[in-house]
C-alpha positions as CSV (number, residue, x, y, z in Angstrom):
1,X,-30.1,3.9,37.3
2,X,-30.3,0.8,35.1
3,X,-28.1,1.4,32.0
4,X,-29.4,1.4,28.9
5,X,-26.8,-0.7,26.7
6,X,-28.4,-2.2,23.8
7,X,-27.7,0.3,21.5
8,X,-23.8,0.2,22.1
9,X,-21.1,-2.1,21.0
10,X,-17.6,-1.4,23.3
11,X,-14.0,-3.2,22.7
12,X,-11.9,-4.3,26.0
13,X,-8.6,-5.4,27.2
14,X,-7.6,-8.8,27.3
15,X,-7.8,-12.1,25.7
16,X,-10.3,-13.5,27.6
17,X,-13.9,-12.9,29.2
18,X,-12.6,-10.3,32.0
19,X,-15.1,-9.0,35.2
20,X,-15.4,-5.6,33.1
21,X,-16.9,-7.0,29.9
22,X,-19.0,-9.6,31.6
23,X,-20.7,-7.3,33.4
24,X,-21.2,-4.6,30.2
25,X,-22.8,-7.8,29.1
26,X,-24.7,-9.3,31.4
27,X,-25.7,-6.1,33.5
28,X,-26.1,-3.5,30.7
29,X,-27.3,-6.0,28.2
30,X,-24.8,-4.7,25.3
31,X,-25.2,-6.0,22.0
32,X,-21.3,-6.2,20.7
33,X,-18.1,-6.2,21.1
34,X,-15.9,-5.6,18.9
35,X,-12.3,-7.2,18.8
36,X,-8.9,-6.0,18.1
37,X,-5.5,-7.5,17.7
38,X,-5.1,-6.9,21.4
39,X,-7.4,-9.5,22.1
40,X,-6.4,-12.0,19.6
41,X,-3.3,-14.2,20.3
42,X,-3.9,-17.2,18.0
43,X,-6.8,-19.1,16.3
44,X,-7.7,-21.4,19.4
45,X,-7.7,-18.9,21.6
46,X,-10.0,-16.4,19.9
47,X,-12.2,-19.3,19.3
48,X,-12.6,-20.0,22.5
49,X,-13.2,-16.3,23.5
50,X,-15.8,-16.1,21.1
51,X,-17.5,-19.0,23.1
52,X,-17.1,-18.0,26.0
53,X,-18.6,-14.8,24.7
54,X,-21.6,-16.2,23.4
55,X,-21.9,-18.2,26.8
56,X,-22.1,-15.0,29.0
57,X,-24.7,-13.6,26.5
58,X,-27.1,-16.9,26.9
59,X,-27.5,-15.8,30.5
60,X,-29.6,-12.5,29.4
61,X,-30.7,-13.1,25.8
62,X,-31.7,-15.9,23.4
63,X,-30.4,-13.5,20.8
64,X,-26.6,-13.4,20.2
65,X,-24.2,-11.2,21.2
66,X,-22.6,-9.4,17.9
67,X,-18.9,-9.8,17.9
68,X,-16.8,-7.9,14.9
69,X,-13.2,-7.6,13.6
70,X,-12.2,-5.3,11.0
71,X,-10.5,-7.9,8.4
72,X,-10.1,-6.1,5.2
73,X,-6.9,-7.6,4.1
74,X,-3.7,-5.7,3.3
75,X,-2.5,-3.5,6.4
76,X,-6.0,-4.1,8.2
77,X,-5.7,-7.3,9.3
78,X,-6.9,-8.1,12.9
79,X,-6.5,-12.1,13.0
80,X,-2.9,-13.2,12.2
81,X,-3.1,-16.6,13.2
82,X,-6.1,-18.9,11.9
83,X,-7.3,-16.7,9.1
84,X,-5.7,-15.7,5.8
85,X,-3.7,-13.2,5.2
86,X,-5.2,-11.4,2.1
87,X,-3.6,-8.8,0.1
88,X,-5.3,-5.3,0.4
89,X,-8.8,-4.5,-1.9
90,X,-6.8,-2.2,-4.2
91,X,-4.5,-5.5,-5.3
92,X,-7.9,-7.0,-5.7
93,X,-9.0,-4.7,-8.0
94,X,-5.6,-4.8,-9.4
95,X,-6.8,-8.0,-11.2
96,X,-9.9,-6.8,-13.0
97,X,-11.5,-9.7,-12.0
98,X,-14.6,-8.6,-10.2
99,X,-15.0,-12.9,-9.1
100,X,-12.1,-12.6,-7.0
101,X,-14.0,-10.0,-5.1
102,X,-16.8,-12.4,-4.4
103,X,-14.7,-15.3,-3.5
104,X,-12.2,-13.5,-1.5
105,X,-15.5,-11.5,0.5
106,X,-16.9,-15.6,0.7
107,X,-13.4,-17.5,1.8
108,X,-12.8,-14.1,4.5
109,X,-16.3,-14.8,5.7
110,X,-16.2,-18.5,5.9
111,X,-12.9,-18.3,8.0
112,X,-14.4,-15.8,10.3
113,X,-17.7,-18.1,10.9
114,X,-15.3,-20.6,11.8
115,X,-13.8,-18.8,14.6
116,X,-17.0,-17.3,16.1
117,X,-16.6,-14.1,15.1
118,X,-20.3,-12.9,13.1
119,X,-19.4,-9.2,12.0
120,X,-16.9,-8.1,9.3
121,X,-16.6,-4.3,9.5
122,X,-15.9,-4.4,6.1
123,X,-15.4,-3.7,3.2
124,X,-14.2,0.1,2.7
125,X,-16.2,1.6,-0.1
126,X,-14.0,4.9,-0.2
127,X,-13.2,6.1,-3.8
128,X,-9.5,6.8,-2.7
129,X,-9.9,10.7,-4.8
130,X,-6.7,12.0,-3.6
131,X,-3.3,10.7,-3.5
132,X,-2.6,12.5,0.2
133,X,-5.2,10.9,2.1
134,X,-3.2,9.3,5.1
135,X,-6.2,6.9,6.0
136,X,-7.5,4.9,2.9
137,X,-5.2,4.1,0.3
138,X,-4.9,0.9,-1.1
139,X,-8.1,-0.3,1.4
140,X,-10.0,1.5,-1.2
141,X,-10.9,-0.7,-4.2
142,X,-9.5,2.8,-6.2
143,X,-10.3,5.8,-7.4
144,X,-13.1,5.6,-10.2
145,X,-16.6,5.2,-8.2
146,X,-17.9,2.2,-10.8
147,X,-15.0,0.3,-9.8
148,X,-15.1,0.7,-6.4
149,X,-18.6,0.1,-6.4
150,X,-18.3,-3.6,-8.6
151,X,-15.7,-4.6,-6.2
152,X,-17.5,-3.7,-3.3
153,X,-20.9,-5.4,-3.8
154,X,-19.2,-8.0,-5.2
155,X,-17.6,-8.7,-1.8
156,X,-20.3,-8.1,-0.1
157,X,-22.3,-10.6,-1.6
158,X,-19.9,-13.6,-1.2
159,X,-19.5,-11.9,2.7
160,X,-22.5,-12.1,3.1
161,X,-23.4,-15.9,1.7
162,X,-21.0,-17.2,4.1
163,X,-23.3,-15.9,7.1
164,X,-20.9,-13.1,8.4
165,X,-22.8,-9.8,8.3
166,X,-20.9,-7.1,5.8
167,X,-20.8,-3.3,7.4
168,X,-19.7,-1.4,4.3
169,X,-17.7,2.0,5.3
170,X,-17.5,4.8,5.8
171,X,-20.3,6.6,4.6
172,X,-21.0,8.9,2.8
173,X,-17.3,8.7,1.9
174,X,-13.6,9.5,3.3
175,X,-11.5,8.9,0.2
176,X,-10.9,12.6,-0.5
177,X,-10.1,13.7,3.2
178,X,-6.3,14.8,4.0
179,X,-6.6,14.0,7.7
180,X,-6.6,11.1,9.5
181,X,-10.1,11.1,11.4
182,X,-8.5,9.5,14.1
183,X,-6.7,12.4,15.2
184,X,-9.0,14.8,14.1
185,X,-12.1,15.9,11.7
186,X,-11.4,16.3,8.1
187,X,-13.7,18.1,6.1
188,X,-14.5,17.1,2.9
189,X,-15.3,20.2,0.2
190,X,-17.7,18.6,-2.1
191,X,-21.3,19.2,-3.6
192,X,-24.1,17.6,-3.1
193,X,-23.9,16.8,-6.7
194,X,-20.4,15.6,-6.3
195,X,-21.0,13.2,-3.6
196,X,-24.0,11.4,-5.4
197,X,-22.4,11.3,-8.6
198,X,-19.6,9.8,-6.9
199,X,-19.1,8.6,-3.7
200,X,-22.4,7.7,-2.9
201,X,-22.5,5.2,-5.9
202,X,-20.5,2.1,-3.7
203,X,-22.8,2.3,-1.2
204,X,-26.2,2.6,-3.3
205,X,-24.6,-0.8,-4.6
206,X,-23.8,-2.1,-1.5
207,X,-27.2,-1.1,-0.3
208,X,-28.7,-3.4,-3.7
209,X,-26.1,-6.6,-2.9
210,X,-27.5,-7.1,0.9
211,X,-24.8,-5.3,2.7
212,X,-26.0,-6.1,6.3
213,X,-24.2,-2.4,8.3
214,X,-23.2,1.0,6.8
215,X,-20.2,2.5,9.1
216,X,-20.8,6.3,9.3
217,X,-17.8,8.3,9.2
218,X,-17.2,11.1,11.3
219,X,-16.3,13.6,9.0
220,X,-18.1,17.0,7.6
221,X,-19.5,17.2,4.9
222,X,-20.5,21.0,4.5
223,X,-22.4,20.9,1.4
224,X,-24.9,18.6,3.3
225,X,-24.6,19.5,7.3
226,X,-23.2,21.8,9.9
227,X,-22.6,18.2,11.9
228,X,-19.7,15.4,11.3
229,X,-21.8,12.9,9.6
230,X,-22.2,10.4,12.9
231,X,-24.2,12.9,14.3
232,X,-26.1,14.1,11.9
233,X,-30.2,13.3,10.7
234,X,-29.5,15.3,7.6
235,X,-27.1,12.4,6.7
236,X,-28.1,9.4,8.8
237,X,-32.5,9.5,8.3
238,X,-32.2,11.8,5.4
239,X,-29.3,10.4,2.8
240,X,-28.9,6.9,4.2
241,X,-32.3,5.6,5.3
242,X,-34.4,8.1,2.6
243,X,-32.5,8.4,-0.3
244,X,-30.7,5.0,-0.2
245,X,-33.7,3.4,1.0
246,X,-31.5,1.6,3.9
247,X,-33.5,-0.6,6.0
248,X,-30.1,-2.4,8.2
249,X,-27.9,-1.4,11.0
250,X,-26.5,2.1,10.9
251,X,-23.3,2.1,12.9
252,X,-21.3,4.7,13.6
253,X,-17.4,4.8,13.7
254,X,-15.4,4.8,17.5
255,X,-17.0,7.6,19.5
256,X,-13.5,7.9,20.8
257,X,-11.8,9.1,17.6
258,X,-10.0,12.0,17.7
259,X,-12.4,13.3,14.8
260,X,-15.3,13.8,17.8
261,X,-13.1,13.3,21.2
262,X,-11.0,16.5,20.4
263,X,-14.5,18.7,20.3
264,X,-16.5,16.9,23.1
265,X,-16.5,13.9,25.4
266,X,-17.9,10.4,24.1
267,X,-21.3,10.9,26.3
268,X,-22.0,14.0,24.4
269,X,-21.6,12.6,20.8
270,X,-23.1,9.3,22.0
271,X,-26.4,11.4,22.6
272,X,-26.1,13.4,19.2
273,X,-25.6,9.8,17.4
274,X,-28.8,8.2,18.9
275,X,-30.6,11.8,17.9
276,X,-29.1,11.7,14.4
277,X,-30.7,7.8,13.6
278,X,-27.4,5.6,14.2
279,X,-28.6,2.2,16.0
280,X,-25.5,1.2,17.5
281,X,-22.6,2.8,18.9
282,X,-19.0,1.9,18.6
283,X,-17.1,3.0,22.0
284,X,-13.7,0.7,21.2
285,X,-11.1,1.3,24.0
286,X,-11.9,4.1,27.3
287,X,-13.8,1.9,29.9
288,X,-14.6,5.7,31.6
289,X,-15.9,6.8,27.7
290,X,-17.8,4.1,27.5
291,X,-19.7,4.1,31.5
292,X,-19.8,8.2,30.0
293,X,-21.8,7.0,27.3
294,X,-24.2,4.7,28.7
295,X,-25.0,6.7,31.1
296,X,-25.5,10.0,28.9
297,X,-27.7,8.1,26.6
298,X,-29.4,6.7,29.7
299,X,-29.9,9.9,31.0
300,X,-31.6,11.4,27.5
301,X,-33.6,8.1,26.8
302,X,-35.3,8.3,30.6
303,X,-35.5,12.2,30.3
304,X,-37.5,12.3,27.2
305,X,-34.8,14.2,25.5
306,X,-34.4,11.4,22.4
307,X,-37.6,11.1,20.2
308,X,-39.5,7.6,21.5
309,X,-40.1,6.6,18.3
310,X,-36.5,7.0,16.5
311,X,-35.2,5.3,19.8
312,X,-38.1,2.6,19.0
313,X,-37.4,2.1,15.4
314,X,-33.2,1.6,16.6
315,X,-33.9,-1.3,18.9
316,X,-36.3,-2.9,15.8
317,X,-33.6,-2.8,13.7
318,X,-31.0,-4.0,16.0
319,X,-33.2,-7.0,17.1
320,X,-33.9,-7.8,13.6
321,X,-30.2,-7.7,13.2
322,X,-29.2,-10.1,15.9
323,X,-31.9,-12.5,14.8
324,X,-30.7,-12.7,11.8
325,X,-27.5,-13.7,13.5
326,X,-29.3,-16.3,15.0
327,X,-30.6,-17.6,12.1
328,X,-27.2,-17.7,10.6
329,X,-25.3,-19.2,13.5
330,X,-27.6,-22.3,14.1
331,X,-27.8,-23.3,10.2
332,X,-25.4,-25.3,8.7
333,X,-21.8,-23.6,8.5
334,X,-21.0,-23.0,5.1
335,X,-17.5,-25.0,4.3
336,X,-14.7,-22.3,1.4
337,X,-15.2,-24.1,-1.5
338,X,-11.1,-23.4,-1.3
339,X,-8.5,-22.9,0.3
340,X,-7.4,-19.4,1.5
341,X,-4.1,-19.3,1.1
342,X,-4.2,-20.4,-2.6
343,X,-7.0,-17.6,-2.9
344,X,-4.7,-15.3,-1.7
345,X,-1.8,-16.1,-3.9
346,X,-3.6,-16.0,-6.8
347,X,-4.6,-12.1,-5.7
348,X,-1.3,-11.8,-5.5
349,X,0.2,-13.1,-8.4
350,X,-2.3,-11.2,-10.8
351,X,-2.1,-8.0,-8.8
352,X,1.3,-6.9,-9.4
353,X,1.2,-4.1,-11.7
354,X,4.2,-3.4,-14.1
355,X,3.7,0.4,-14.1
356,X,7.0,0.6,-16.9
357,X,9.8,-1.0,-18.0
358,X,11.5,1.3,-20.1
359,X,15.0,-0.3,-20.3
360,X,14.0,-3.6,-19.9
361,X,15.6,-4.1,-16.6
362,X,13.3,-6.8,-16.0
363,X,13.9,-10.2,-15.4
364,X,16.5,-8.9,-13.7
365,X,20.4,-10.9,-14.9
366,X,22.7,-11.5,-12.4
367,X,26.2,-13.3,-12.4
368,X,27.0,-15.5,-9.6
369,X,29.0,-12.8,-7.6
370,X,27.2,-9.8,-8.4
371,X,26.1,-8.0,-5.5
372,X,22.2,-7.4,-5.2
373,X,21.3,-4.3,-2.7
374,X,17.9,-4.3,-1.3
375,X,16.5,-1.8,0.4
376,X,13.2,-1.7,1.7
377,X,11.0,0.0,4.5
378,X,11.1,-1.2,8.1
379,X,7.7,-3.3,8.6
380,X,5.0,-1.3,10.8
381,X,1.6,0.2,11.1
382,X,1.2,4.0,9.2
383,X,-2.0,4.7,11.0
384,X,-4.0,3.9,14.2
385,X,-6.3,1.6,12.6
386,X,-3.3,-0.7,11.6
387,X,-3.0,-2.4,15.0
388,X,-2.0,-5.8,13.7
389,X,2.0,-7.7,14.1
390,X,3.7,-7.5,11.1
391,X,3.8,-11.0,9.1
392,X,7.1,-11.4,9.6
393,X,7.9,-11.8,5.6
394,X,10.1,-9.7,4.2
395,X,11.1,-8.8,0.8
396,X,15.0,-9.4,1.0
397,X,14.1,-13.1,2.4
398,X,12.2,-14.2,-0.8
399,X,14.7,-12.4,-3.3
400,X,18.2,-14.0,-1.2
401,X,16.5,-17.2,-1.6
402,X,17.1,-16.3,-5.5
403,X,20.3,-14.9,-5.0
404,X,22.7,-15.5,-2.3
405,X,24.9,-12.5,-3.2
406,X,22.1,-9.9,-1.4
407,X,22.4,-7.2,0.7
408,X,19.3,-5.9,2.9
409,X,19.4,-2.2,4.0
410,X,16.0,-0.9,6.0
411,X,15.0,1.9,6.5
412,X,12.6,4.0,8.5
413,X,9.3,5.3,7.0
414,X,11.0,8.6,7.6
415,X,14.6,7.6,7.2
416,X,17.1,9.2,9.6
417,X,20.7,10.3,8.6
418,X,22.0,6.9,9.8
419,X,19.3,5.6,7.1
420,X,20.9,7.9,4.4
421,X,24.0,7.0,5.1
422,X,24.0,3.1,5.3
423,X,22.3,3.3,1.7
424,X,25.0,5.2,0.2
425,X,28.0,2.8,1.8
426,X,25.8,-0.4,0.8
427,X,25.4,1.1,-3.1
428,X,29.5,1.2,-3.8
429,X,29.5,-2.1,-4.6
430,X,25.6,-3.1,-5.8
431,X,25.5,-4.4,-9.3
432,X,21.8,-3.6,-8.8
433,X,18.9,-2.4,-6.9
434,X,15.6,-3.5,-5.9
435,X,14.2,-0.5,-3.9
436,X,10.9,-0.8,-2.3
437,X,8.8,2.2,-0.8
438,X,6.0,2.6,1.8
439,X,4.2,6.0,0.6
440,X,7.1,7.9,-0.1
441,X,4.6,10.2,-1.8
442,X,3.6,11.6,1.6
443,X,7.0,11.0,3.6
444,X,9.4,13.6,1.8
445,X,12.5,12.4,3.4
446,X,11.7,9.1,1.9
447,X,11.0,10.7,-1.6
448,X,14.4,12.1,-1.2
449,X,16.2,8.8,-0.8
450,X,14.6,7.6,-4.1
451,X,15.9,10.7,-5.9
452,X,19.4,9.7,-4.2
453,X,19.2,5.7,-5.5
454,X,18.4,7.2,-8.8
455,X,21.3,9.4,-8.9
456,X,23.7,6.1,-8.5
457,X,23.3,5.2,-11.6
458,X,22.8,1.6,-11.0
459,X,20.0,-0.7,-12.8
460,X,17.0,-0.3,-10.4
461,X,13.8,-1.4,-9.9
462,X,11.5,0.3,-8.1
463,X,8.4,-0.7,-6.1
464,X,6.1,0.8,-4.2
465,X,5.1,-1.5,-1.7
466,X,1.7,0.5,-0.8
467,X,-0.3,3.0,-2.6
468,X,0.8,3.2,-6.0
469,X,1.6,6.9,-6.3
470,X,5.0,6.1,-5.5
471,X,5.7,5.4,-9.1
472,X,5.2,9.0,-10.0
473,X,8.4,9.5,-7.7
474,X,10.8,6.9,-9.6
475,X,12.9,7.7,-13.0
476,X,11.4,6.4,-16.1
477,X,14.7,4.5,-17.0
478,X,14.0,2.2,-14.2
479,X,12.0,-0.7,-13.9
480,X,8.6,0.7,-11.9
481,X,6.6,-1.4,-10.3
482,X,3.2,-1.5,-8.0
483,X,2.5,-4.3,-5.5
484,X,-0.4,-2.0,-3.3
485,X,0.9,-4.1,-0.1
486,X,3.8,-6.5,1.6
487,X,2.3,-9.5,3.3
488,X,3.4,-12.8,2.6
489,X,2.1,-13.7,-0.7
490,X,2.5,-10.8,-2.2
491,X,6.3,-10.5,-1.4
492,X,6.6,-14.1,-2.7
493,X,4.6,-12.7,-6.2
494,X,7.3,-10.3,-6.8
495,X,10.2,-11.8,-5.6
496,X,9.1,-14.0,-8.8
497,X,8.0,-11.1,-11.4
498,X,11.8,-9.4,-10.5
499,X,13.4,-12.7,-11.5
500,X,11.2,-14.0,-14.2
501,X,9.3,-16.6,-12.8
502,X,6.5,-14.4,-12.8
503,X,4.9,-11.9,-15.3
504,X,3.5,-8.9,-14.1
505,X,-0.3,-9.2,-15.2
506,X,-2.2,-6.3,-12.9
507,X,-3.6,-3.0,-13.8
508,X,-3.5,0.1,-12.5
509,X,-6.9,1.1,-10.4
510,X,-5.9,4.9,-10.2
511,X,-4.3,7.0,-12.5
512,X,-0.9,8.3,-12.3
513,X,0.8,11.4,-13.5
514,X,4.2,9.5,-15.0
């Protein structure tokens, strides 16, 4: 049985072209890969993977082999080494400054040409509707759907002139869900009504600025279909193709997601996807799913039991995809008009968002020998899509370059006694407090050592180092602040707003009960 693999796209192990992927290449004709920070080790070496890539697929097919990386900035940030570091969209939006959007998406894009990589799955066009949802957060662009839709096809369009192709996610929308879908399938209560008038708006933009992909999530929607939404024609032909008037690539999220996985192997939904209208098919880390998959589809394509002309109309579009590639890859690279780092500083800078200030803690005043406590959460991923090494900044190293007499405590996301207790020795003799949080508003043990700083009495200022619900959780006599991430640039940013070097000039992008 010959294996049908054009209409997949399948991660792999390794930094380099293994046996395995060369033959899902040459032998079932894939169309993509897509990378992860597992494959990644520096900038020269994903280079030359990418090459090495393309040289496999010039034994089958003039047309190239799609390769993708999710690089939305903030805690989503596949390629350490070689590419900026951005903050997160919701910092972005933070700003106001929609331009930043379009050179950020352009600068991102130009970087990822460089390196041979041709797909950004990105951006995230979620309207981030509730505070609980464990998935989105500040890679949201925020909570109002005109906003998120500005932002969106803003960075689309500079994405997009830098020839990397833009796959806008996840539609029709995962910002109100309270589970992660990668552990299982959230179910989102809204109208019909409610989803147009709000979180189909991003994407009817992104649909107007070019976006190249739309990512389909695999949650249900039951207002619109009994099915999760990658495997459903209701949403797929009838909302994204017919109402949206779509015409790209329809991609679904990883078949492998615990959303779909937990109900049904990745064969099964790989079937119900190509019968639904999605053109290509994400299978990211089971080689057994993804042989499943190939040969399920296989097995429906040859026995008649997927419609020949949906299956018809998927290869057009993913042909027409790939030579647009084409056409991008062998024009002239496009050179950033800047450089990335600055970009991302300037983000940075203008995205820290005094939420108050009540007692004018801020800049904070320190003698000489006053001690300065910092405590801040240990560095690591919150969810499975965050698979990338921390940047190795951290906040205490920015502010003790300010202040020599400074104390770092960390603690876990969910502290631990020991946690509890090595705050409360280390505040005896603080002067002051910087605290930072990581979404205390969904870790109550970490809510609860807030409440504890506060009760010490000592001037504090607060920030929440992610989403910026956080602030809802601080006393108003403190200094309160919102930074929506922690890499570099961004600690460097408020390092100078808590001593003055910097003022605060961000806005909030959701609304907070304070």
């Amino acid at each position: 049985m010959r294996m049908h693999g054009e209409r997949f796209m399948f991660g792999f192990d390794g930094d380099a072209v293994g046996v395995s992927i060369e033959k899902m290449i040459t032998d079932c004709r894939i169309s993509g890969v897509v990378l992860f920070s597992r494959n990644i080790k520096n900038a020269h070496k994903l280079a030359a993977l990418c090459r090495e890539l393309q040289a496999v697929q010039k034994r089958v097919s003039a047309l190239p082999l799609i390769i993708a990386v999710d690089q939305e900035g903030g805690g989503v940030n596949r390629i350490a080494d070689g590419a900026t570091h951005f903050p997160a969209p919701m910092a972005v939006a933070a700003t106001g400054d929609v331009d930043l959007a379009t050179r950020v998406g352009y600068v991102m894009g130009c970087q990822l040409m460089r390196l041979g990589v041709n797909v950004n799955f990105a951006p995230v066009l979620d309207i981030n509707a509730s505070k609980n949802n464990p998935v989105i957060g500040v890679r949201s662009f925020g909570e109002n759907p005109e906003q998120v839709a500005a932002f969106g096809a803003a960075m689309v369009r500079g994405m997009e002139r830098s020839g990397v192709a833009s796959v806008a996610k996840h539609f029709p929308g995962i910002g109100s869900v309270e589970r992660d879908p990668h552990a299982e399938t959230p179910v989102i209560a809204k109208s019909a009504r409610e989803l147009e008038r709000e979180d189909l708006v991003p994407f009817a933009r992104a649909v107007d600025a070019g976006v190249s992909g739309i990512m389909i999530s695999h949650a249900r929607y039951p207002a619109l279909s009994a099915s999760p939404a990658s495997l459903s024609g209701t949403i797929v032909r009838g909302l994204l193709r017919e109402k949206l008037r779509f015409s790209g690539l329809a991609v679904t999220d990883d078949l492998e997601m615990g959303a779909l996985s937990a109900s049904q192997p990745a064969g099964n939904t790989a079937v119900e996807a190509c019968r639904a209208g999605a053109d290509l098919l994400l299978v990211c880390h089971s080689g057994a799913a993804q042989a499943s998959a190939m040969a399920d589809v296989t097995r429906a394509l040859e026995g008649g039991n997927l419609r020949h002309e949906n299956v018809q109309r998927a290869l057009e579009r993913l042909r027409a995809f790939r030579e647009r590639l084409l056409a991008r890859l062998t024009a002239a690279q496009p050179e950033a008009p800047e450089d990335g780092e600055d970009l991302a500083r300037e983000v940075a800078e203008r995205a820290i968002t005094r939420v108050s200030d009540n007692e004018k803690i801020l800049p904070l005043r320190l003698g000489a020998g006053d001690k300065l406590l910092v405590l801040s959460p240990a560095p690591g991923p919150l969810t499975a899509v965050e698979d990338g090494a921390a940047s190795g900044a951290t906040l205490a190293g920015f502010i003790g370059a300010r202040h020599p007499m400074t104390e770092m405590v960390s603690f876990e996301i969910v502290p631990s006694r020991d946690d509890f207790d090595r705050v409360r020795r280390a505040l005896g003799g603080a002067c002051a407090v910087v605290m930072g949080t990581c979404n205390a508003h969904l870790y109550g043990e970490q809510a609860r050592l807030v409440r504890e700083v506060a009760a010490a009495g000592k001037p504090t200022v607060f920030v929440a180092l992610r989403n910026p619900y956080d602030a809802e959780l601080y006393p108003s006599r403190a200094a309160r602040l919102a930074t929506y991430g922690s890499d570099g640039h961004t600690l460097a940013a408020l390092a100078g707003v808590i001593f003055g070097e910097l003022a605060p000039r961000g806005k909030l992008p959701v609304r907070l009960n304070l």
